[in-house]
DOVEX-361927 format. One record per residue: residue number from 0; x, y, z negated of N, C-alpha, C in turn; chain. Coordinates in pm, 1 decimal, always signed. Layout:
N
{nr:NUM&n.xx:X&n.yy:Y&n.zz:Z&ca.xx:X&ca.yy:Y&ca.zz:Z&c.xx:X&c.yy:Y&c.zz:Z&kette:A}
...
END
This chain:
103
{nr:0&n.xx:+1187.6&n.yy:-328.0&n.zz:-1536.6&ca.xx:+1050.1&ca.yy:-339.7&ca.zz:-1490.7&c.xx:+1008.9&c.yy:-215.8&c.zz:-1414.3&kette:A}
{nr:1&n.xx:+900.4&n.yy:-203.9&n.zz:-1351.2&ca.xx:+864.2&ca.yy:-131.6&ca.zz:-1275.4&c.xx:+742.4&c.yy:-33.8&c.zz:-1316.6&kette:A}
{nr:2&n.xx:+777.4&n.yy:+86.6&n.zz:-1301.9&ca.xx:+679.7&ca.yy:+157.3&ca.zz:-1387.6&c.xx:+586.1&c.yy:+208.6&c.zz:-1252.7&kette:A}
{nr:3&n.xx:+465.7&n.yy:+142.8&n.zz:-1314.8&ca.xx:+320.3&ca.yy:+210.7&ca.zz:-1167.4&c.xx:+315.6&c.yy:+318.4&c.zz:-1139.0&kette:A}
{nr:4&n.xx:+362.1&n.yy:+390.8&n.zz:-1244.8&ca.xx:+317.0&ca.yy:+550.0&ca.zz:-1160.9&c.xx:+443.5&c.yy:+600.2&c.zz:-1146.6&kette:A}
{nr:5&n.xx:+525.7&n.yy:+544.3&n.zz:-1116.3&ca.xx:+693.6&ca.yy:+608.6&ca.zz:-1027.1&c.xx:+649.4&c.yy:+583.4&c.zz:-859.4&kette:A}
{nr:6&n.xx:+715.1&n.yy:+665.0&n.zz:-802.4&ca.xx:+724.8&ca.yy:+709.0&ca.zz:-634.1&c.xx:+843.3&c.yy:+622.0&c.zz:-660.4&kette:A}
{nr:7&n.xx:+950.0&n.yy:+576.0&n.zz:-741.1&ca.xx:+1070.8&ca.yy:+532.3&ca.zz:-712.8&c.xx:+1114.2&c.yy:+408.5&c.zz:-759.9&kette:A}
{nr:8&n.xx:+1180.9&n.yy:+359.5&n.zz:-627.9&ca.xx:+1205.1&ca.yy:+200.0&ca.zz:-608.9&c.xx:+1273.7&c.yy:+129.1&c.zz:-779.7&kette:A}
{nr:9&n.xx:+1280.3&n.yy:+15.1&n.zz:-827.6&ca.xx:+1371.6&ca.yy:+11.8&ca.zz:-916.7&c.xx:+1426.7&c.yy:-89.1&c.zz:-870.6&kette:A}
{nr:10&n.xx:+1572.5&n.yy:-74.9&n.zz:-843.2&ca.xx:+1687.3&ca.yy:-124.7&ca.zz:-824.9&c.xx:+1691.8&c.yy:-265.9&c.zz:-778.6&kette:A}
{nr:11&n.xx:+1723.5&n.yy:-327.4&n.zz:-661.8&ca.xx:+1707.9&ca.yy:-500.2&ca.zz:-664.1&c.xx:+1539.9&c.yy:-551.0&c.zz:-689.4&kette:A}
{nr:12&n.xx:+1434.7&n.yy:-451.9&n.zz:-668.3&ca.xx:+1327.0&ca.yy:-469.5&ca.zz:-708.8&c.xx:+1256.5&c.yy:-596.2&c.zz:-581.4&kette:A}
{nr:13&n.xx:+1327.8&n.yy:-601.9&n.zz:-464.7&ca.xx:+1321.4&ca.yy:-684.5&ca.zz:-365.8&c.xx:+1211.3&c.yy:-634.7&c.zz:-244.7&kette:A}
{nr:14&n.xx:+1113.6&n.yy:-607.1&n.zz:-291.6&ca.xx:+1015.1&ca.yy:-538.7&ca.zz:-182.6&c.xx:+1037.3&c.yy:-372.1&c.zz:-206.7&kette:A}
{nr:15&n.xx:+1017.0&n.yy:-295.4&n.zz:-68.6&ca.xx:+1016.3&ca.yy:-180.1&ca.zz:-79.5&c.xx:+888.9&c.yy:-112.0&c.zz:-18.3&kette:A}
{nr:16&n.xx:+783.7&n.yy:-83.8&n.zz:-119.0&ca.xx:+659.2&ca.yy:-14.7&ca.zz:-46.4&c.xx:+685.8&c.yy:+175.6&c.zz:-47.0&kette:A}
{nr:17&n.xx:+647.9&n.yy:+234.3&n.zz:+100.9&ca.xx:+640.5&ca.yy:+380.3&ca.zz:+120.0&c.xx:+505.8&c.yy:+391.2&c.zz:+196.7&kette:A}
{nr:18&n.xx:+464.2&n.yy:+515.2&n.zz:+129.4&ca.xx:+305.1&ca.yy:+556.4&ca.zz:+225.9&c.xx:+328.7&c.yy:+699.6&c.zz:+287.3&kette:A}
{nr:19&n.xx:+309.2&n.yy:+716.3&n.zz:+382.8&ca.xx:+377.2&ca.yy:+837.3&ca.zz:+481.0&c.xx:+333.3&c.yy:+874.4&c.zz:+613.7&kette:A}
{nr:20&n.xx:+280.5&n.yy:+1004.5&n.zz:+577.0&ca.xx:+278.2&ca.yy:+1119.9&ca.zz:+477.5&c.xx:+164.5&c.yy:+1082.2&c.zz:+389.0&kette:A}
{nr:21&n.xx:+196.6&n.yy:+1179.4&n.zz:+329.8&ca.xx:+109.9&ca.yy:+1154.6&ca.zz:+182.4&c.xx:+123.3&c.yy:+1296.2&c.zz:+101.0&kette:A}
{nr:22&n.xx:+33.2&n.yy:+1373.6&n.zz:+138.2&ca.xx:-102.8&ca.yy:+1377.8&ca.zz:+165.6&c.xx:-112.7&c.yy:+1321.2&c.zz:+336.1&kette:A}
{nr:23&n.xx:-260.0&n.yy:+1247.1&n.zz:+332.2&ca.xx:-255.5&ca.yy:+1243.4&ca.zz:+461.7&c.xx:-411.8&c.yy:+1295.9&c.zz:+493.9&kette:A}
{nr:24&n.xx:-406.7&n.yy:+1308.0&n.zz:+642.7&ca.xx:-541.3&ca.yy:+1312.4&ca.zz:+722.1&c.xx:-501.1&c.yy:+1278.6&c.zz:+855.6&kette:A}
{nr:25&n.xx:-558.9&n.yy:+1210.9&n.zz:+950.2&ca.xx:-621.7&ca.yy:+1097.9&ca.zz:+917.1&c.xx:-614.2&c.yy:+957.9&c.zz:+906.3&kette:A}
{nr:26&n.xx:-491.5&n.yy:+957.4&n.zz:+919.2&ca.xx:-432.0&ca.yy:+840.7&ca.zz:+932.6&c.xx:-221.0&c.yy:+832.7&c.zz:+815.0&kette:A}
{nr:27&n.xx:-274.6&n.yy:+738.3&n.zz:+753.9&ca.xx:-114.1&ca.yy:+720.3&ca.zz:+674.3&c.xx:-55.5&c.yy:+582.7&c.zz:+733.1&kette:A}
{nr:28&n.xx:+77.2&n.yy:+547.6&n.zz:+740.9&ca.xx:+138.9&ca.yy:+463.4&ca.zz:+720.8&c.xx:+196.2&c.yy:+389.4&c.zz:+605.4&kette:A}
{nr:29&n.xx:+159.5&n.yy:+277.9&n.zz:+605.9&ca.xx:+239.6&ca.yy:+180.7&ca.zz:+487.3&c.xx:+343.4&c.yy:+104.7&c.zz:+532.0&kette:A}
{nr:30&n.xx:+434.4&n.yy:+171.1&n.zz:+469.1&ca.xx:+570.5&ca.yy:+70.1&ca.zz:+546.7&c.xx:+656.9&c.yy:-35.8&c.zz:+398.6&kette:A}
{nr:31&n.xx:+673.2&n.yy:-122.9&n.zz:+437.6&ca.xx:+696.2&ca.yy:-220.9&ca.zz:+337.0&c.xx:+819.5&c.yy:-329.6&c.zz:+405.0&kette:A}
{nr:32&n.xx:+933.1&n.yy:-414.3&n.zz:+272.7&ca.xx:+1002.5&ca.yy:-451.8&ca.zz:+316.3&c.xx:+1026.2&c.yy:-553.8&c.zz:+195.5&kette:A}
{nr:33&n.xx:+1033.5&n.yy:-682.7&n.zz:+258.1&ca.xx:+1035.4&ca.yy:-817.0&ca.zz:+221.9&c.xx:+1195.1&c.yy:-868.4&c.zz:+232.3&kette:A}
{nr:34&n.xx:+1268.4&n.yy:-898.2&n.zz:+109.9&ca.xx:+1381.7&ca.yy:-939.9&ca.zz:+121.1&c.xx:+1382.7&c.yy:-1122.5&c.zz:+192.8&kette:A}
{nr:35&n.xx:+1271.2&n.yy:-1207.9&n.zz:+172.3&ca.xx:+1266.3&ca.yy:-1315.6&ca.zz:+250.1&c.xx:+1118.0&c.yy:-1320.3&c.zz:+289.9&kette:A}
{nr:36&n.xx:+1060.6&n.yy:-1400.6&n.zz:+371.7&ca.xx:+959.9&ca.yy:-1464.4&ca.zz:+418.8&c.xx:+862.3&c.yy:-1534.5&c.zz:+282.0&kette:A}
{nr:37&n.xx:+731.5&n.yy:-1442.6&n.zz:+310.1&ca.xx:+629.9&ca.yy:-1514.7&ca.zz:+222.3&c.xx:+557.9&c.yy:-1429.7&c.zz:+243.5&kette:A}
{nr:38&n.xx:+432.6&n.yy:-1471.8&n.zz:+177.5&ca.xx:+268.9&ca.yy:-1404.5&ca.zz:+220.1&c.xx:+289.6&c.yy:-1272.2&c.zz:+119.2&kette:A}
{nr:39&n.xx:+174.4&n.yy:-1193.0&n.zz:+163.5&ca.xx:+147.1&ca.yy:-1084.4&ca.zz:+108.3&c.xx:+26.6&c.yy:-1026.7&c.zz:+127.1&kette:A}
{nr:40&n.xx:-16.2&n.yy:-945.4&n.zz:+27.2&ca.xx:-145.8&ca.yy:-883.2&ca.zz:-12.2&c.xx:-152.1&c.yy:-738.5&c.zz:-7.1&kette:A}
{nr:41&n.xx:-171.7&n.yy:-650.6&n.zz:+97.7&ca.xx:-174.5&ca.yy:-486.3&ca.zz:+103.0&c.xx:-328.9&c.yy:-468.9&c.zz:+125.5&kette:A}
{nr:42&n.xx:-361.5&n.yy:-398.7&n.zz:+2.5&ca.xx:-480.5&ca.yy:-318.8&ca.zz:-12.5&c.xx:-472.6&c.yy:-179.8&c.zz:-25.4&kette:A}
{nr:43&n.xx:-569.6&n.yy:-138.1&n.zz:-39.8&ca.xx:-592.9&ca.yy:-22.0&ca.zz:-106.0&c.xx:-795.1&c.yy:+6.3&c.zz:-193.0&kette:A}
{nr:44&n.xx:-661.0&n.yy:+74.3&n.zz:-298.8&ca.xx:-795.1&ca.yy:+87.6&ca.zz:-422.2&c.xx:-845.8&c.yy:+213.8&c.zz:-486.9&kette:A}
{nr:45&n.xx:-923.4&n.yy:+241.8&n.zz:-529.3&ca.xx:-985.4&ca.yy:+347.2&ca.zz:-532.1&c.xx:-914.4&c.yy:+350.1&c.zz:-732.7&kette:A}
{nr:46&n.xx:-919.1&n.yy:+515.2&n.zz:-749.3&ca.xx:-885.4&ca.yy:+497.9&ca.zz:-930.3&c.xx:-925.1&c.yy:+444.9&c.zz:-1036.0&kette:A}
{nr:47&n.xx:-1036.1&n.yy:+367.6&n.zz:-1042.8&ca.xx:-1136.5&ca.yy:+302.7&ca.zz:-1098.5&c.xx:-1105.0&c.yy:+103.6&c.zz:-1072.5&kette:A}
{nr:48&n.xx:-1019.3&n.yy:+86.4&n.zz:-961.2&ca.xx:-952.1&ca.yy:-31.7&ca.zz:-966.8&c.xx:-1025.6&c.yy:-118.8&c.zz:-838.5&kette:A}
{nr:49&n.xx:-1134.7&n.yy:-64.9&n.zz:-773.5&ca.xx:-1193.5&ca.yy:-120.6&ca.zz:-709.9&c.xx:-1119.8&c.yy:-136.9&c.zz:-571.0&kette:A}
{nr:50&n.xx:-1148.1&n.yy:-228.6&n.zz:-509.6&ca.xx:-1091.3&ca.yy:-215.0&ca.zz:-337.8&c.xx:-1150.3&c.yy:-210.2&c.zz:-271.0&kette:A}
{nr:51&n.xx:-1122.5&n.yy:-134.9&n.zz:-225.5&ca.xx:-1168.1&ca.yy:+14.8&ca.zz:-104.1&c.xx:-1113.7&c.yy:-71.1&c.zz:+51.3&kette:A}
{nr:52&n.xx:-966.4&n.yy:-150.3&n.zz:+69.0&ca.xx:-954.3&ca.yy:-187.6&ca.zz:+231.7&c.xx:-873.1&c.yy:-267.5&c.zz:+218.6&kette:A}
{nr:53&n.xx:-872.4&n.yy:-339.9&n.zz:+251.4&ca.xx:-769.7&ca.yy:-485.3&ca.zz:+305.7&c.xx:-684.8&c.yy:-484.8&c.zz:+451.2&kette:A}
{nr:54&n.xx:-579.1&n.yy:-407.3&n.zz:+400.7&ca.xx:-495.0&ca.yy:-359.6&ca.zz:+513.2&c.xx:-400.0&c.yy:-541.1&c.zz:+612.2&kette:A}
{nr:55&n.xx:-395.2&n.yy:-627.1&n.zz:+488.2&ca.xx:-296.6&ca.yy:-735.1&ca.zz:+511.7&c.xx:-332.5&c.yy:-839.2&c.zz:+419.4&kette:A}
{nr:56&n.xx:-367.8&n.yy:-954.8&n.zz:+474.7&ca.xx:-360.1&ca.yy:-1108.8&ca.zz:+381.2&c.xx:-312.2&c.yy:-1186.7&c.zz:+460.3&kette:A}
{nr:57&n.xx:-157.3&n.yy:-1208.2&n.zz:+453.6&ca.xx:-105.8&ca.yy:-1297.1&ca.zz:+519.4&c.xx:+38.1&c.yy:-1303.8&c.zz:+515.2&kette:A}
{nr:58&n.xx:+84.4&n.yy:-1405.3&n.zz:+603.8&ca.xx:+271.6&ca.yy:-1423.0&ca.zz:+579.0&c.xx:+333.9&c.yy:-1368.5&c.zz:+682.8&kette:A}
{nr:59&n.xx:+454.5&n.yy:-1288.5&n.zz:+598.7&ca.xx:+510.3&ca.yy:-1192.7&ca.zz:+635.4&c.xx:+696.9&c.yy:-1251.5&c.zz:+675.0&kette:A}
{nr:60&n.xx:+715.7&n.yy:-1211.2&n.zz:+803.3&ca.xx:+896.1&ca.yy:-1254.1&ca.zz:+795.0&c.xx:+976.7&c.yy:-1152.0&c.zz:+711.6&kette:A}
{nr:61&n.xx:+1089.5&n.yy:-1219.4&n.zz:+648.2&ca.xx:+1195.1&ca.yy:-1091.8&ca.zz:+608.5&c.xx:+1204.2&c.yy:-1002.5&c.zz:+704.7&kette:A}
{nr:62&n.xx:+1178.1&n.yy:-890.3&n.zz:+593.0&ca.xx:+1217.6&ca.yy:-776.4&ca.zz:+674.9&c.xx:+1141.3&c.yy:-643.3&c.zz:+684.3&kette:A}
{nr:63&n.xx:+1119.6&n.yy:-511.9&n.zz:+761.4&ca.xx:+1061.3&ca.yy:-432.9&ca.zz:+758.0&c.xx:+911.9&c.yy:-459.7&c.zz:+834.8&kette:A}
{nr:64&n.xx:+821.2&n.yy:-387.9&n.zz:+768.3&ca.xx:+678.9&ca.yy:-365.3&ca.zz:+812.0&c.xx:+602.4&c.yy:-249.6&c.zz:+779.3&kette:A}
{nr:65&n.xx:+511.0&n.yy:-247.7&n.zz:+882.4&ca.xx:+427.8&ca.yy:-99.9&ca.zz:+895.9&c.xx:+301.9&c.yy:-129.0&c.zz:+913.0&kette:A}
{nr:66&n.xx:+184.3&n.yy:-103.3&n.zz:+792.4&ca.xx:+88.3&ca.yy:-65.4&ca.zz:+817.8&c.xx:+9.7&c.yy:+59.9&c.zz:+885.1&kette:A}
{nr:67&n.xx:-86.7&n.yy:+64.8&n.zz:+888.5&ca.xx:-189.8&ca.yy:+195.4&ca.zz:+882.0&c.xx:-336.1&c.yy:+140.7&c.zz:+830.7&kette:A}
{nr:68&n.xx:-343.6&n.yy:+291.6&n.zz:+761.2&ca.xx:-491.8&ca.yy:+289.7&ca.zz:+704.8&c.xx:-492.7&c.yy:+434.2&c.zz:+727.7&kette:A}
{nr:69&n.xx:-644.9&n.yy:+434.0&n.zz:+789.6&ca.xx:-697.8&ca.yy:+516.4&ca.zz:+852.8&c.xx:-830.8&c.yy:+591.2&c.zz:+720.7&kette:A}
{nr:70&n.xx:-843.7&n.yy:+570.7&n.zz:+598.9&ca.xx:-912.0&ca.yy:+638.8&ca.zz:+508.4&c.xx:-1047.7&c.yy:+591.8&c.zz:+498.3&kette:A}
{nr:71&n.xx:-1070.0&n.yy:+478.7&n.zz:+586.9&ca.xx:-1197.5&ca.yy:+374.1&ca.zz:+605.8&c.xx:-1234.2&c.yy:+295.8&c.zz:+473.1&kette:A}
{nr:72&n.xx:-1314.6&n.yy:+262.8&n.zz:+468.6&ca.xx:-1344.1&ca.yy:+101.5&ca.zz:+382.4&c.xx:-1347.3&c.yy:+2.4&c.zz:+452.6&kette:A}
{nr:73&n.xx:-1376.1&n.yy:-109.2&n.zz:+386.8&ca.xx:-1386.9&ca.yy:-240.6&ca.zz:+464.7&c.xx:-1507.0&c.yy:-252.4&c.zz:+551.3&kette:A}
{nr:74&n.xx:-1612.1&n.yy:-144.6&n.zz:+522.9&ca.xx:-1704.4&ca.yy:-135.6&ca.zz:+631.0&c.xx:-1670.3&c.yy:-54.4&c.zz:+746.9&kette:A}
{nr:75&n.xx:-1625.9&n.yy:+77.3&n.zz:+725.2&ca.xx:-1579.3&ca.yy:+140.5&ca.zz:+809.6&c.xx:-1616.8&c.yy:+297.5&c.zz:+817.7&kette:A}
{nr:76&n.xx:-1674.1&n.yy:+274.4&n.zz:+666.9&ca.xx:-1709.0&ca.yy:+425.1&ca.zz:+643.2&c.xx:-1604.8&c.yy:+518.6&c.zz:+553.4&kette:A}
{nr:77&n.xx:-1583.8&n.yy:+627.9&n.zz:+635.5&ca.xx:-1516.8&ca.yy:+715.1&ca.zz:+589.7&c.xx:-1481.5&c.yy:+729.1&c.zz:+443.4&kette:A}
{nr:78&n.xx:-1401.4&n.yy:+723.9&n.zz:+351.6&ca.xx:-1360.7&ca.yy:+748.5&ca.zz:+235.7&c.xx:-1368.6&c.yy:+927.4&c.zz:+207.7&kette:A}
{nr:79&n.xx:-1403.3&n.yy:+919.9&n.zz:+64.6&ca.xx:-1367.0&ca.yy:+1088.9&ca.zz:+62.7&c.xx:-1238.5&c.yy:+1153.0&c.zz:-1.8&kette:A}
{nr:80&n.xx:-1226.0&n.yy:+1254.5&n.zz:+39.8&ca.xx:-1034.3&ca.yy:+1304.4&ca.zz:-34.6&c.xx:-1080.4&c.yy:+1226.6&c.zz:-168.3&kette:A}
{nr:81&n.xx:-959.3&n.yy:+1244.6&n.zz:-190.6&ca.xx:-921.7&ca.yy:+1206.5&ca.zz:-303.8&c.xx:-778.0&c.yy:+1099.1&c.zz:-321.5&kette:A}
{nr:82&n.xx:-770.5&n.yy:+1073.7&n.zz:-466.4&ca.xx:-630.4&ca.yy:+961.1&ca.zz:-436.7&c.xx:-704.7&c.yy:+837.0&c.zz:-422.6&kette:A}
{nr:83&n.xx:-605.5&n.yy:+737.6&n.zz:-385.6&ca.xx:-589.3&ca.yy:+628.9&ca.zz:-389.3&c.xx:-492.0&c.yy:+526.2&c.zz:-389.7&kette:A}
{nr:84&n.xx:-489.7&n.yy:+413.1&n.zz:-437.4&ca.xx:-371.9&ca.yy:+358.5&ca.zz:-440.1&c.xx:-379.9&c.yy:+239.2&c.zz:-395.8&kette:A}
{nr:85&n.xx:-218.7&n.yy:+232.1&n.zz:-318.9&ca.xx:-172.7&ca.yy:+153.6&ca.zz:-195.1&c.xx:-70.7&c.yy:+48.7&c.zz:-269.0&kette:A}
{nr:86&n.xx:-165.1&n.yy:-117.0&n.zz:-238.2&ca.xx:-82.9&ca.yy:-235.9&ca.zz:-339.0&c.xx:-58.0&c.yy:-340.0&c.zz:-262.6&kette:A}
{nr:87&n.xx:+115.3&n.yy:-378.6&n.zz:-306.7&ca.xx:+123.3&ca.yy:-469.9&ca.zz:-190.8&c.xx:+134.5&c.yy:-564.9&c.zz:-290.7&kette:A}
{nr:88&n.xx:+112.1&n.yy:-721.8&n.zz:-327.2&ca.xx:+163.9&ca.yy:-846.3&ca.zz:-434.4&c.xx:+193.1&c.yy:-916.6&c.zz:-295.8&kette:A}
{nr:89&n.xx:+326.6&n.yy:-997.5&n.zz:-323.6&ca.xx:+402.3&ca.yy:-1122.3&ca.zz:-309.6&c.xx:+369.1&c.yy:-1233.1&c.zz:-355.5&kette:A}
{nr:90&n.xx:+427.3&n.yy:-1304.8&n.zz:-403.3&ca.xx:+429.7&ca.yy:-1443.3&ca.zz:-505.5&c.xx:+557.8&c.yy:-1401.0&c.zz:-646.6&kette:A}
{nr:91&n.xx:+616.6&n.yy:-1322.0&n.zz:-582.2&ca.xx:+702.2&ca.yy:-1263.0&ca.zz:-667.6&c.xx:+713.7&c.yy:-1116.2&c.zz:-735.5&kette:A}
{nr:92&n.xx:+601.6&n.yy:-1081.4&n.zz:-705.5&ca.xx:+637.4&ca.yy:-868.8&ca.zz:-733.7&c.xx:+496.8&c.yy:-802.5&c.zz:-681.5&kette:A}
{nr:93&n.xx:+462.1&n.yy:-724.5&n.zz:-763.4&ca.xx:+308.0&ca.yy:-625.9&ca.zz:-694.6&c.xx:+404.1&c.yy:-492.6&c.zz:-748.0&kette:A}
{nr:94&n.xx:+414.6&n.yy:-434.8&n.zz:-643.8&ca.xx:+413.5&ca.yy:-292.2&ca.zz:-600.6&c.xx:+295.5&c.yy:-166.5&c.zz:-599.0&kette:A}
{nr:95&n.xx:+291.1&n.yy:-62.6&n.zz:-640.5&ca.xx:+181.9&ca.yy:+24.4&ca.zz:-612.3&c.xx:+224.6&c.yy:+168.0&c.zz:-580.5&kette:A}
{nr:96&n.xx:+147.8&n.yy:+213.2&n.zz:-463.0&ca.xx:+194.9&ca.yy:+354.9&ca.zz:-446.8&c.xx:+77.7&c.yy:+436.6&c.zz:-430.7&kette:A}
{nr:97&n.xx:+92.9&n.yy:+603.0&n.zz:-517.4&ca.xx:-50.5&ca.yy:+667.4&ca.zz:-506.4&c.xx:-24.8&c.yy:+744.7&c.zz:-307.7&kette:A}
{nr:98&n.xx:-145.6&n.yy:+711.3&n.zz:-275.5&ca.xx:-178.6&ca.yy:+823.5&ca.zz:-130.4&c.xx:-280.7&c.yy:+926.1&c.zz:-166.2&kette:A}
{nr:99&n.xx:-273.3&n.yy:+1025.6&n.zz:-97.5&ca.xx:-422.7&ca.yy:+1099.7&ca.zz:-147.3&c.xx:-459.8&c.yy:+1175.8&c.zz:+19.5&kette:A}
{nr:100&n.xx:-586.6&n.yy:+1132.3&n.zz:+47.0&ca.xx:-653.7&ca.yy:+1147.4&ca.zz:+157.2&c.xx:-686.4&c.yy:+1296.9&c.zz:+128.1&kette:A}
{nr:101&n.xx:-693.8&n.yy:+1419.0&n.zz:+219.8&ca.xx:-732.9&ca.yy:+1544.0&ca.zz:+164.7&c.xx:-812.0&c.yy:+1543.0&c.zz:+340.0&kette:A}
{nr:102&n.xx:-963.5&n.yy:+1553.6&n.zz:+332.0&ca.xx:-1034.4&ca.yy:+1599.9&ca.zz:+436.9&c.xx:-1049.5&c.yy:+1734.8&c.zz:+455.1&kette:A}
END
């Protein structure tokens, strides 16, 4: 199983989520990788569990992908440093990785 607060993949885990760099300003990448074709869910949430941005709701081909989140909300107002965490769910697997915005 997959432990949430590891940076590290576990083995055959099938999706591979990275956020990079991290620390970021002002802008991070989410790069993610789908062993077959199916939808997917990349957010990001604040430590308290709430969601903060809806980077992706939709179907994805096998294979590699790259977000960005720019430290916004879904309105478009600036977030403040701090961490946050970057979640991708499948139909098969939710992934989570911490980012931390430093202004």
């Amino acid at each position: 199983r997959e432990d949430p607060d590891s940076d590290v993949d576990v083995p055959n885990a099938g999706v591979r989520l990275a956020v990079h760099p991290n620390p970021f300003n002002p802008q991070t990448t989410v790069s993610f990788s789908l062993p077959r074709a199916t939808w997917a869910e990349v957010g990001v949430y604040d430590l308290s569990g709430r969601l903060v941005d809806v980077l992706a709701f939709e179907d994805f081909t096998a294979g590699s992908h790259t977000l960005s989140w720019d430290g916004r909300n879904t309105h478009g107002l600036a977030m403040p440093s701090g961490s946050y965490i970057v979640r991708i769910e499948t139909d098969e697997r939710v992934q989570s990785r911490k980012a931390m915005l430093v202004r």
